[in-house]
C-alpha positions in Angstrom: -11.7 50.1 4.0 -12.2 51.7 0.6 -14.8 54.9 0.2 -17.8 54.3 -2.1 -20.0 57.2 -3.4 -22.9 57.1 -5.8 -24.3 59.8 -7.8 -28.2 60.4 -8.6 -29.7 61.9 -11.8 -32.3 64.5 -11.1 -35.2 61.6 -10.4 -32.7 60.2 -7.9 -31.8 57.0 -9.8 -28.2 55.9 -9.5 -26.7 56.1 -12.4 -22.9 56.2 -11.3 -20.7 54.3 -8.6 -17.6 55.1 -7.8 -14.9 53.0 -5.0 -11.7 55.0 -4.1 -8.8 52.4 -2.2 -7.8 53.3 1.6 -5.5 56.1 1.6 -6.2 57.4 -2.1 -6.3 60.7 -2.7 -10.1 61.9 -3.7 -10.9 64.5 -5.2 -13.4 67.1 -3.1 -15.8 66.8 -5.9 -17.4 63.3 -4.5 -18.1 64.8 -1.2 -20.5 66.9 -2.7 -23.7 67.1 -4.6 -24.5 65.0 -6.9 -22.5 62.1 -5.2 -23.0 60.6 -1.7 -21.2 58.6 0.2 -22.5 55.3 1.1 -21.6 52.1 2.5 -22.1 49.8 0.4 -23.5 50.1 -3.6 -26.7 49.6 -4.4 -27.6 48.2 -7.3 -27.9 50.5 -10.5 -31.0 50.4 -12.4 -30.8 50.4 -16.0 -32.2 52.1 -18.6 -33.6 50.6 -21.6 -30.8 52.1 -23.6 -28.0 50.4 -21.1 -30.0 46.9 -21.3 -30.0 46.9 -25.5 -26.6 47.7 -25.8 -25.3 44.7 -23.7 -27.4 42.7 -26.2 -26.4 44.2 -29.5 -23.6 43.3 -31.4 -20.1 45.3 -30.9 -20.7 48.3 -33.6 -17.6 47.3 -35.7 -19.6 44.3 -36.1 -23.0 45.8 -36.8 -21.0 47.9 -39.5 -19.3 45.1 -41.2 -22.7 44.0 -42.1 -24.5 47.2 -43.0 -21.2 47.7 -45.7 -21.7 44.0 -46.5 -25.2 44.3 -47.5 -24.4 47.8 -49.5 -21.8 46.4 -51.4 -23.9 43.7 -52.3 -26.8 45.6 -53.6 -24.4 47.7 -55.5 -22.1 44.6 -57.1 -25.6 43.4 -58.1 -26.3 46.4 -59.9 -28.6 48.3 -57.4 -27.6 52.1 -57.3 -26.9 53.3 -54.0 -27.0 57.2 -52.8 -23.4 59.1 -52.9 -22.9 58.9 -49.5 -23.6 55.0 -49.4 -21.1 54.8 -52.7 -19.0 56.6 -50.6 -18.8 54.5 -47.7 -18.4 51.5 -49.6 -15.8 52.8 -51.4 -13.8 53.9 -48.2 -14.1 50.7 -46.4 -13.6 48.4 -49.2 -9.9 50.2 -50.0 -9.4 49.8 -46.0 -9.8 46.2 -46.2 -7.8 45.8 -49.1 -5.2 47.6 -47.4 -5.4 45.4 -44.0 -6.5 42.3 -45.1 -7.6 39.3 -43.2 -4.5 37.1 -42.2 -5.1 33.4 -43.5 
């Protein structure tokens, strides 16, 4: 039978679970505070924070459309800050460099 611990913040939420096979080697750490060994998990409540992220887009994906909607505002003539040009700049040579396979 495998060991499980969780470990509380400071309100006593879990926030981490952890499962260690029969026989493994684990580390002293888990049998003290903040973890505590249990039986079985319990579920782990979420934070705001944790339930956004699951919805978001992946952040390479979120970028590629920030740097989309930059470059468009600056091919249509719009001047954007130095850092902004910047950016643009920068990720435009990296996808000319690793293009999009056809």
């Amino acid at each position: 039978m495998s060991k499980k611990f969780i470990k509380k913040d400071e309100s006593g939420k879990v926030v981490q679970h952890i499962s260690f096979a029969k026989g493994a080697d684990i580390p002293n750490e888990y049998f003290q505070s903040p973890y505590e060994q249990v039986e079985n998990f319990p579920d782990i409540v979420k934070s705001y924070v944790d339930l956004r992220l699951e919805k978001y887009d992946r952040l390479s994906d979120q970028m590629d459309i920030m740097f989309k909607e930059f470059k468009h505002r600056r091919d249509n003539g719009e001047v954007l800050s130095p850092e902004a040009e910047a950016w643009v700049n920068k990720c435009s040579s990296i996808k000319d460099e690793f293009p999009k396979e056809v």
